[in-house]
C-alpha positions in Angstrom: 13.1 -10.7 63.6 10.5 -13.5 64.3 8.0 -12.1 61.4 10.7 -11.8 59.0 12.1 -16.0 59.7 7.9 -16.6 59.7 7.4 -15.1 56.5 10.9 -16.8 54.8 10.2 -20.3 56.3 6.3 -19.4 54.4 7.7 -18.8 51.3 10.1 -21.5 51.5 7.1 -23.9 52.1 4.8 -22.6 49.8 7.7 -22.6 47.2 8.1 -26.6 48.1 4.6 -27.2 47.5 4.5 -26.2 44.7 7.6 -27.4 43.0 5.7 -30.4 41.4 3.4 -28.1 39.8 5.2 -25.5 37.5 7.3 -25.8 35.0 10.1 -23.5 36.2 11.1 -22.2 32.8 13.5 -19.2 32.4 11.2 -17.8 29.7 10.3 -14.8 29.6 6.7 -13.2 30.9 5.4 -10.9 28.0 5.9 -7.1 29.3 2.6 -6.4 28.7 1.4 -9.0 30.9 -0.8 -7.6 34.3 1.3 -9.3 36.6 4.4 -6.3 36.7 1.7 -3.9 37.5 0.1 -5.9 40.5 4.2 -6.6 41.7 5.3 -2.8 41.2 2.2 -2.6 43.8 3.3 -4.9 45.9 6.9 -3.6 46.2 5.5 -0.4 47.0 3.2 -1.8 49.8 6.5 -3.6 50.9 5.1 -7.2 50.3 8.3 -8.1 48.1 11.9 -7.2 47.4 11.9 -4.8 44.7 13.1 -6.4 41.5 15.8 -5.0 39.1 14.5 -2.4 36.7 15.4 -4.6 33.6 12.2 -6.7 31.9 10.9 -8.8 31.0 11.3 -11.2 34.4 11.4 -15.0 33.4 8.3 -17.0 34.6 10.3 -18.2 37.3 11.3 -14.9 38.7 7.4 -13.9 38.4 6.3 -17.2 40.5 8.9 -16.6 42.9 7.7 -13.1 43.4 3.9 -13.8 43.9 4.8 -17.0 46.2 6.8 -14.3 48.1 4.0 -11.5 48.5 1.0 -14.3 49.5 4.1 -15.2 52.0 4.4 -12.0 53.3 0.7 -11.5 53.6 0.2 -15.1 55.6 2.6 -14.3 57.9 1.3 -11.1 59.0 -1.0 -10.3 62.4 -3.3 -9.2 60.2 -3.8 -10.1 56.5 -1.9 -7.5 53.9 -3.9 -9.1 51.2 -7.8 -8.7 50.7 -9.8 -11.5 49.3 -9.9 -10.0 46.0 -6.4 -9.9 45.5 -5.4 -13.3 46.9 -7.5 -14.2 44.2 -6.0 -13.0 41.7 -2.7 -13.8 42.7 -4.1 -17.5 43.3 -5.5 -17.0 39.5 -2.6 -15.9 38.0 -0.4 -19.3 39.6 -2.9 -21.2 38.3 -2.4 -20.0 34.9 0.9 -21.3 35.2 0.7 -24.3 36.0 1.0 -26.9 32.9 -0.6 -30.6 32.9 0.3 -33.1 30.4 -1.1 -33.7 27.4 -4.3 -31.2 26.3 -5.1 -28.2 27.9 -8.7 -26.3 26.4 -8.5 -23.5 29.0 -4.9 -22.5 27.9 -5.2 -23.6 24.2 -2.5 -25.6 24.8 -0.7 -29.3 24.4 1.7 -30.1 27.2 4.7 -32.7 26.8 7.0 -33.7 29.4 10.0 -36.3 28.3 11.2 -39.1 29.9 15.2 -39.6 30.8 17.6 -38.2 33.1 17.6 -34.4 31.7 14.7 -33.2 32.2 13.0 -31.6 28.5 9.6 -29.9 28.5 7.7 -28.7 25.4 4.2 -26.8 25.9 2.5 -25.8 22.4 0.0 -23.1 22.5 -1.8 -20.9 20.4 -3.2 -17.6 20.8 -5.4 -14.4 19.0 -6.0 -10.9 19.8 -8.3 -9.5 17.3 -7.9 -5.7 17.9 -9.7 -3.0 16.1 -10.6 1.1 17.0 -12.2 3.7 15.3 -12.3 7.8 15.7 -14.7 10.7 14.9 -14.3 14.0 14.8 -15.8 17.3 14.2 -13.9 17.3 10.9 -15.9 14.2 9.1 -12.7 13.9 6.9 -10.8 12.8 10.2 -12.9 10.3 10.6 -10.5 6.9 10.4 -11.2 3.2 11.7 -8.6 0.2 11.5 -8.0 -3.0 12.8 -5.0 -5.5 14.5 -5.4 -9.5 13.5 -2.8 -11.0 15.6 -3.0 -15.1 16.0 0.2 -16.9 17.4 1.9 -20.2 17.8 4.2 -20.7 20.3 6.5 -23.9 21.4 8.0 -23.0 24.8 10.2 -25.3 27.5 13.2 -25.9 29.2 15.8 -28.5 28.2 17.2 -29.7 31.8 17.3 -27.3 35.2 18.9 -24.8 33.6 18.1 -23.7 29.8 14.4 -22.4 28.7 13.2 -21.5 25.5 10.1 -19.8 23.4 9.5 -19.7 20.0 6.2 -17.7 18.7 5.2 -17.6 15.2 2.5 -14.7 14.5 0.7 -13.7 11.5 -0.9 -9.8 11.4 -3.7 -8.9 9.4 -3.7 -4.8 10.4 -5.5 -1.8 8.6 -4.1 1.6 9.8 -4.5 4.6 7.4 -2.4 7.6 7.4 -3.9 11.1 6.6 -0.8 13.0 4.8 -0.3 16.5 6.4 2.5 18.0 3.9 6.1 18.0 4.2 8.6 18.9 6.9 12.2 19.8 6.6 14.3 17.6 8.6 17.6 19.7 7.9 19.9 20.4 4.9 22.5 18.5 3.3 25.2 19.2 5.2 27.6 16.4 4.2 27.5 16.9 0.7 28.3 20.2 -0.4 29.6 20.5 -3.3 26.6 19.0 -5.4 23.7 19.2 -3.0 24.3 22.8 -1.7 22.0 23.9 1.3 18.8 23.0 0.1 16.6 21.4 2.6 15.6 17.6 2.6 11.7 16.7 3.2 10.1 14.1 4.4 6.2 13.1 4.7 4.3 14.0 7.7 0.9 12.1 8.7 -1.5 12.0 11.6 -3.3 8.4 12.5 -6.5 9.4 13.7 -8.2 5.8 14.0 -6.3 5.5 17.5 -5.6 7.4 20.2 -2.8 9.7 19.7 1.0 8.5 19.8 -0.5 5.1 21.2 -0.5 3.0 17.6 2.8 1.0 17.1 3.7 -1.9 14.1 2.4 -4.9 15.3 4.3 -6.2 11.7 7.9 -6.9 11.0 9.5 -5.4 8.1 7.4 -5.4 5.1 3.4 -6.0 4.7 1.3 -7.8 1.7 -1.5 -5.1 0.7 -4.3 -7.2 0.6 -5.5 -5.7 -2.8 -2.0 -6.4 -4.1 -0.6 -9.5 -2.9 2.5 -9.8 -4.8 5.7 -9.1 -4.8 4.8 -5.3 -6.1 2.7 -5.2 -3.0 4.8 -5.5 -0.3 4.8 -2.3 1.8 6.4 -0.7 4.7 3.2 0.1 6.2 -0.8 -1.0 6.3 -3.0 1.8 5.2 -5.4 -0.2 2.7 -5.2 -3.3 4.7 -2.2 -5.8 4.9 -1.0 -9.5 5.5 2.2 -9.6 7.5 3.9 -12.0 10.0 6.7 -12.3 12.0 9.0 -14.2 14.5 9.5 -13.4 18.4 11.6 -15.6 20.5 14.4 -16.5 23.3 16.4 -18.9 24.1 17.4 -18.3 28.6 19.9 -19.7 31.0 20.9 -19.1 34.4 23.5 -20.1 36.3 25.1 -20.0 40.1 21.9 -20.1 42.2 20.4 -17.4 39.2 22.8 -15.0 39.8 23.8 -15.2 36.5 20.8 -14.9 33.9 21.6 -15.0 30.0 19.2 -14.3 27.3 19.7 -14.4 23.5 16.2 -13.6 21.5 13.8 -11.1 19.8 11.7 -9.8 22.8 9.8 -7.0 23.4 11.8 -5.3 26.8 11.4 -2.4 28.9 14.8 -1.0 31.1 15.1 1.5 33.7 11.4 2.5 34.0 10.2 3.8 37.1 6.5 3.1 35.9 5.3 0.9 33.2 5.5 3.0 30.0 7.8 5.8 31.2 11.2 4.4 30.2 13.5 7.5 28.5 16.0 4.9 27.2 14.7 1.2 26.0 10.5 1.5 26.2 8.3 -1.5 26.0 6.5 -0.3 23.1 10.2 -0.4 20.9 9.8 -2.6 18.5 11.4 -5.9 19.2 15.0 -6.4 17.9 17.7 -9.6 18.1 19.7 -9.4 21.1 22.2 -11.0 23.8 21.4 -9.9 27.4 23.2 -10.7 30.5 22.4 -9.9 33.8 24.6 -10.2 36.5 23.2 -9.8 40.3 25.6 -10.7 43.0 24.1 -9.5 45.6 20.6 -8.8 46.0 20.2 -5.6 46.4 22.5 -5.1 43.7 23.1 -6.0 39.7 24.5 -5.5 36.5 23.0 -5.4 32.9 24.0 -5.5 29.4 22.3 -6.0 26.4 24.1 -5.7 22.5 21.9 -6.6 19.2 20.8 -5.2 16.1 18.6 -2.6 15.0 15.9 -2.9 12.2 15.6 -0.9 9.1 12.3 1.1 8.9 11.2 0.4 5.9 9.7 4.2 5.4 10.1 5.4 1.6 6.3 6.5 2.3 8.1 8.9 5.2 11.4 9.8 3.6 11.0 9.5 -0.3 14.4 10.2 -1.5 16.1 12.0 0.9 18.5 9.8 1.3 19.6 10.1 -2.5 22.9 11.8 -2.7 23.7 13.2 -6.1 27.7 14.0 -5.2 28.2 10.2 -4.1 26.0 9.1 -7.5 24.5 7.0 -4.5 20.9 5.6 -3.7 20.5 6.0 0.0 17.7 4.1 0.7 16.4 2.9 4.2 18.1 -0.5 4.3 21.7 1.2 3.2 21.4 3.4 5.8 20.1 2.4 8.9 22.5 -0.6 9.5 23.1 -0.3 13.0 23.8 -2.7 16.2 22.6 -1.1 19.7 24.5 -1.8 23.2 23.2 -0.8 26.7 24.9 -1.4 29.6 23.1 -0.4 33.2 24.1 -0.8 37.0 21.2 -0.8 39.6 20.4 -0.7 43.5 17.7 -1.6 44.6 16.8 -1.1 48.5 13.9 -0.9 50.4 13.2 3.1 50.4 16.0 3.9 47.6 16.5 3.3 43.8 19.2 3.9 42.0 20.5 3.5 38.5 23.1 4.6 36.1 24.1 3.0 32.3 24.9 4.1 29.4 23.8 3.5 25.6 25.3 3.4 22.1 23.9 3.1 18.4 26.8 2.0 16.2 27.5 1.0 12.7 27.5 -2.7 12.5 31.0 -3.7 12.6 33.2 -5.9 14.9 33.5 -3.7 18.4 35.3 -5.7 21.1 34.4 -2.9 23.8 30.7 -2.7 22.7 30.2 -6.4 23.6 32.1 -6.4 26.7 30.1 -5.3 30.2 32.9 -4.2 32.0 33.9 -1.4 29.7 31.4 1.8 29.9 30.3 2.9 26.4 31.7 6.4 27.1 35.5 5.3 28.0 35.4 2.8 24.6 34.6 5.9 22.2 37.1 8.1 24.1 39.5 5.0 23.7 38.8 4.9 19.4 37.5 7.6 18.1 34.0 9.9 18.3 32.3 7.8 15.9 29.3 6.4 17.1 26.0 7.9 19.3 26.5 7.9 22.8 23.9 8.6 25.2 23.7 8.5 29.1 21.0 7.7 31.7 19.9 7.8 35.2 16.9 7.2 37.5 16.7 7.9 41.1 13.5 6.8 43.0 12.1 6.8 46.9 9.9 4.5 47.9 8.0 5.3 51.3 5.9 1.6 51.9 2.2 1.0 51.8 2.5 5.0 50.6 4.4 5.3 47.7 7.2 6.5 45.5 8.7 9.7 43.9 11.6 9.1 41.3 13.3 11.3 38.6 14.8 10.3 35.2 17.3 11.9 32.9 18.5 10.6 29.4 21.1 12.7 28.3 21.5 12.3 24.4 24.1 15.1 23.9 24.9 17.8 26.0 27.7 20.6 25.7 29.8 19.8 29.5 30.7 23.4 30.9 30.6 25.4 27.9 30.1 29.1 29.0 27.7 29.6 26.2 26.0 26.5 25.5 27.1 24.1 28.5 26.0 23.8 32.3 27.7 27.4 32.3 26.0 29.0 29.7 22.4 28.8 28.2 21.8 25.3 28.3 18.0 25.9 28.9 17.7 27.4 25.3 21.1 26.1 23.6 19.3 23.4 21.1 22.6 21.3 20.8 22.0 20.2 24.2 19.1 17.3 23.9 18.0 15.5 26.5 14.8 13.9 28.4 13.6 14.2 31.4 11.0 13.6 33.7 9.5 13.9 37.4 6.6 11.2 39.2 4.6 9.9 41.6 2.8 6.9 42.2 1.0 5.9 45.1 -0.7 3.2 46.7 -4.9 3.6 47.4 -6.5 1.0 49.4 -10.0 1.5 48.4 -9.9 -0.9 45.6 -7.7 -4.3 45.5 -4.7 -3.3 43.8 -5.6 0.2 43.2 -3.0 2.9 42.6 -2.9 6.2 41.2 0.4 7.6 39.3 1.1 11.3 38.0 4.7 12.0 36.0 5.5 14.6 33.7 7.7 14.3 31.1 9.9 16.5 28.3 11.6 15.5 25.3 14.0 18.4 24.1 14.4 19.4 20.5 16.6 16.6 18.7 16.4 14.1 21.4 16.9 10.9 20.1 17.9 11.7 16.2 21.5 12.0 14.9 23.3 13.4 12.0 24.5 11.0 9.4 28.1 10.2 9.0 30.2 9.1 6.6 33.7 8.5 8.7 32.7 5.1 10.4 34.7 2.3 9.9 33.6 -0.3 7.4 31.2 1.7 5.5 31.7 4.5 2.9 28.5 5.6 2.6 26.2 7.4 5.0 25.0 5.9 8.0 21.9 7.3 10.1 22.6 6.8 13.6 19.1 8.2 15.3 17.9 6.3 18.6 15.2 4.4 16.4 14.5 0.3 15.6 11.8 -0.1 12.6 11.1 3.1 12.4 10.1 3.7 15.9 11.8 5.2 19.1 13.5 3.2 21.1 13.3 5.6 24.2 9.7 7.1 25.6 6.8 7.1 22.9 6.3 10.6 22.6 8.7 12.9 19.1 11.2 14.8 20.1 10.7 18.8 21.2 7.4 17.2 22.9 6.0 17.5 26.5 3.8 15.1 28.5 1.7 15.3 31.9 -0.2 12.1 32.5 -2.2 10.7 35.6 -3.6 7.5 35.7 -5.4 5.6 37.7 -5.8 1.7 37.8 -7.5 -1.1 40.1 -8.9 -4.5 40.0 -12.3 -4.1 41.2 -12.9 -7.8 41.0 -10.5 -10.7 40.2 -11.3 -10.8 36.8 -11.9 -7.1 35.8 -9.1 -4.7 35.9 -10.2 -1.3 35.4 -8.2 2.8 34.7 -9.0 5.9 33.6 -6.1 8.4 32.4 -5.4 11.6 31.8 -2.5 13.3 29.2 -2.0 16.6 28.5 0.2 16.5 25.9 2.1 19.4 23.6 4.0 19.3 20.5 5.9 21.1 17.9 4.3 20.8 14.5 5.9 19.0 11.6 3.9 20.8 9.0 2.7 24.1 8.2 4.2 27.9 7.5 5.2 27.6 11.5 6.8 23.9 11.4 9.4 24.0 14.4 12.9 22.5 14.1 13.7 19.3 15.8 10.9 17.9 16.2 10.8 14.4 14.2 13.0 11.4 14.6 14.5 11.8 11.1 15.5 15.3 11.9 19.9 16.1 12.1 21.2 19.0 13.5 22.8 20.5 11.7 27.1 20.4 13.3 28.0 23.8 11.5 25.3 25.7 13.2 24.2 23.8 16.4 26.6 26.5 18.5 24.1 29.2 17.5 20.7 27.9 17.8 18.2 28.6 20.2 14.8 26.7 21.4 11.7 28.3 23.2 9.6 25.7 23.7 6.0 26.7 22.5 7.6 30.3 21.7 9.5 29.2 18.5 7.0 28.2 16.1 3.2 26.5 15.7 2.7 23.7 18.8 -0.1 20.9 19.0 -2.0 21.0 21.9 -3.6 17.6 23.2 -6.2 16.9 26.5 -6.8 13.2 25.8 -9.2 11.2 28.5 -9.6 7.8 28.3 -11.2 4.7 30.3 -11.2 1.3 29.9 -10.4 -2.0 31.1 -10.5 -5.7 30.7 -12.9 -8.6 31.8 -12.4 -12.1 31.8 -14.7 -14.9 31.3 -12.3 -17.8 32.9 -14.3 -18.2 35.8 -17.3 -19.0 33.2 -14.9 -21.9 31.7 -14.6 -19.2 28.6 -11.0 -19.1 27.6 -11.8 -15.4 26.5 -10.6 -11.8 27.7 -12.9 -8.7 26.5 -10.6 -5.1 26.6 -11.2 -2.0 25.2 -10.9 2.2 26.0 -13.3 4.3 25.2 -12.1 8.7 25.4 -12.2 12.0 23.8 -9.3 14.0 22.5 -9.4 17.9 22.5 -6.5 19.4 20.1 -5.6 22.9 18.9 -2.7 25.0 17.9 -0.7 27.6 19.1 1.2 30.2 17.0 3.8 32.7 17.3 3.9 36.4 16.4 7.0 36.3 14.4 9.1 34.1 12.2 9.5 30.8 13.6 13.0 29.0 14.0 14.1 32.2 14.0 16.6 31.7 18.0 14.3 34.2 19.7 11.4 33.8 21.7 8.1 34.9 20.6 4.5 35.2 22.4 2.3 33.0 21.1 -1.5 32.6 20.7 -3.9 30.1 20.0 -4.8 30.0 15.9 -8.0 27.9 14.5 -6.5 28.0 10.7 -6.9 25.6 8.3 -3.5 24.5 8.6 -3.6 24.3 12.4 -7.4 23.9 13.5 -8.8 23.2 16.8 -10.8 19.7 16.7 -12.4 17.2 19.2 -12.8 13.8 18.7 -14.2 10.7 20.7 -12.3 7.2 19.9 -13.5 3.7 20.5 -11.3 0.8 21.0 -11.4 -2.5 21.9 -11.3 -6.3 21.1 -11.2 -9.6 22.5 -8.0 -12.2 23.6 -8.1 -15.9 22.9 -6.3 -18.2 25.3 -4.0 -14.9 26.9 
């Protein structure tokens, strides 16, 4: 009892201290920033509370935090903290803190205003110049391309309890896409009577200048090609080099002693994730979208989430050509027509000292005026029972024990459809190899090393059924008469885990801060695949794919037994160094690894609902390669 008043009267003094220092803005803290991977360390090691599973934190949750695990630290018998990591706690304050008028370490002008209502304005700007570059043992596979990134931002608060950030970016990128043939992504079903059963294609393509399934648009919407920079030239995507730019911002509120925290902006976020990067239902690689969030916390240890905005086309003709053309409508689909969707989440959490839990449910839905959608009180699942099967529903879960200064085990489900007690494709039946069943779900462990400050090392595996994450098209929602694509996707890209669906994942890493200004992992994925392309393409296995409703009750899936799978050991280290403590307002990053693929095939017909061996082929459609990758580049004022 005595060590836990020492450490809150601690906190509560260092908190005081400080008060005249920080601008306590409700802002958001970038999800990519290192500072949720040193507090996920510390809530392990029991320095802090563990935080709700909902990102990003606003910069005054963040300063909170770390003022609370130096606390913890200083009040101990012994110190919790070595000097390393006090360090870069210390460092990481520091970078915080905002001083009026010019600021050459932060690239930054700092502007406080005078009056009763206390409004702050800091203007920075920042660059990440990014680029990476592959060989293989194919020369043809050999691919570079580059990221240009520089950014204004005006961020503040406007009185105690409203905070804002607006960041305008321009993107010079160059990422080129190696066409691998075509792949059926189901027939046209919903028009019968012109269309018949003939199968709809889409483009396939590999990006070998980057490590596998880790490129994502840095861009919004469409791109200038720099060859072409007219209107004639705007593109969906960057392959010969492209001008793009975009806006990213918030406006944040909180209310009642923070227990009531609103957000309304375009954000990148990251919910429900047990580890950074291993969300099954709202990742923080998604592209960002415009969105209200609420977050309701009553109680510590206990709090409620919601979230409703809306999606963004994907702007992929070079993907889907004209599959969305429907000759019995005398209709052009195209990717704007169809992909008009808002997306809700709604999520309750505990969080206790050895226990995690959390439970929500999601929905992608025509854009239209839903009442029920909006409103966080009414589960996504009772709504669409209450007006009609018309939209996507999907339901998650994460359950996760923490043992401190040791670690944590957790497991995640995100069930996209699934067949209740069916005796032949339900819980009943053979929902192992039913296909209409899709779901993800994954196992993990991270724990805590002291060898290095900071150090931890984190294995989970993870599987993405066939079909998880798409959707069939509709026609029957209300508002719209045409076709609506209702798969789990925003620009293009998944919303949920990184990986396609019918893909599997086992990946260990390892990460420390040797020294207070290097941060240092290595990682290992083993990674497997259905192909897209080829005579032994396997069903299910892209985001554009639909199942198809008239045959679902009948087919089967054998992972790696029902067609041609990619195979992928990828190692890679890296890390990042910063030249701050040289007066350098400069961070240096980059990975350096090799990727090992092949293929496997079957001895049979693939897509055929029976399981087949399989073996490993070395054709020219599915070849066995190795490749090493270089990546890297350098952040300005981050």
């Amino acid at each position: 009892m005595k060590r836990l008043l020492c450490i809150a009267f601690c906190a509560v003094l260092f908190a005081a201290s400080e008060t005249t220092l920080f601008a306590q803005t409700y802002a958001a803290i970038p999800v990519e920033h290192p500072i949720y991977a040193i507090i996920a360390q510390a809530e392990l090691r029991g320095l802090c509370r563990p935080l709700p599973k909902v990102k990003p934190y606003s910069e005054k949750t963040v300063i909170n935090a770390i003022n609370e695990i130096i606390a913890a630290s200083d009040a101990a018998d012994s110190p919790l903290l070595t000097k390393t990591e006090k360090e870069i706690l210390y460092d990481t304050l520091e970078s915080f803190k905002r001083k009026p008028g010019r600021d050459n370490m932060r690239g930054a002008y700092y502007y406080e205003g005078k009056g009763k209502i206390r409004t702050t304005v800091d203007v920075t700007f920042k660059a990440d110049v990014f680029a990476s570059g592959g060989i293989y043992t194919d020369k043809n596979d050999d691919q570079w391309g580059f990221t240009i990134r520089p950014t204004v931002s005006l961020r503040g608060d406007f009185g105690e309890h409203l905070s804002y950030d607006f960041s305008l970016f321009g993107d010079a990128s160059r990422a080129v896409l190696q066409n691998r043939q075509s792949y059926s992504i189901g027939k046209w079903w919903y028009t019968e009577d012109k269309d018949g059963t003939n199968p709809r294609d889409i483009n396939t393509y590999t990006n070998k200048a980057f490590f596998p399934f880790s490129h994502h648009k840095t861009w919004d919407g469409s791109m200038y090609k720099i060859a072409n920079l007219s209107a004639s030239g705007l593109e969906g995507w960057c392959d010969d080099g492209a001008l793009g730019f975009g806006i990213n911002s918030e406006m944040a509120a909180a209310f009642l002693d923070d227990k009531i925290f609103l957000r309304f902006g375009r954000i990148y976020r990251e919910w429900a994730a047990m580890d950074k990067g291993s969300s099954l239902v709202f990742s923080n690689y998604a592209h960002p979208f415009l969105a209200f969030e609420a977050e309701l916390s009553p109680f510590k240890w206990f709090s409620l989430s919601t979230l409703t905005g809306i999606l963004e086309f994907p702007n992929s003709k070079y993907i889907v050509g004209d599959i969305y053309k429907s000759k019995a409508h005398h209709t052009k689909y195209d990717t704007e027509s169809i992909f008009q969707n808002a997306y809700s989440i709604a999520m309750i959490e505990c969080n206790f000292k050895y226990v995690h839990a959390d439970f929500g449910t999601t929905v992608i839905w025509p854009k239209r005026f839903e009442l029920g959608y909006l409103y966080p009180l009414m589960d996504k699942v009772f709504y669409q029972n209450n007006i009609g099967d018309l939209d996507n529903i999907a339901l998650f879960g994460n359950i996760a024990f923490t043992y401190p200064k040791i670690g944590k085990v957790w497991a995640s489900l995100f069930l996209d459809e699934f067949n209740g007690l069916s005796r032949s494709t339900g819980l009943l039946g053979d929902f192992i190899h039913a296909t209409r069943d899709m779901y993800a779900t994954q196992v993990g462990v991270k724990a805590n090393v002291p060898l290095l400050p900071f150090m931890t090392v984190a294995c989970r595996y993870t599987k993405i059924e066939p079909y998880c994450y798409t959707h069939h098209a509709i026609n029957y929602t209300p508002w719209y008469s045409h076709y609506i694509s209702e798969a789990y996707m925003t620009a293009g890209e998944n919303i949920g885990y990184y990986l396609p669906p019918n893909s599997d994942e086992l990946n260990v890493r390892v990460e420390a801060s040797p020294l207070s200004v290097l941060k240092a992992h290595i990682e290992y994925q083993f990674i497997r695949h259905g192909a897209e392309y080829g005579s032994q393409a396997v069903r299910g296995g892209s985001l554009y794919s639909e199942l198809d409703p008239g045959e679902r009750e009948s087919m089967r899936k054998y992972f790696l037994h029902d067609g041609a799978y990619q195979w992928f050991h990828i190692v890679k280290i890296g890390g990042e160094y910063s030249l701050r403590k040289f007066k350098v307002p400069l961070t240096v990053y980059g990975d350096v690894g090799f990727v090992y693929s092949y293929f496997t095939v079957i001895d049979g017909t693939p897509n055929d609902d029976k399981k087949h061996d399989y073996h490993v082929s070395d054709s020219s459609d599915y070849p066995t390669e190795f490749g090493a990758i270089v990546s890297g580049g350098v952040r300005l004022y981050f």
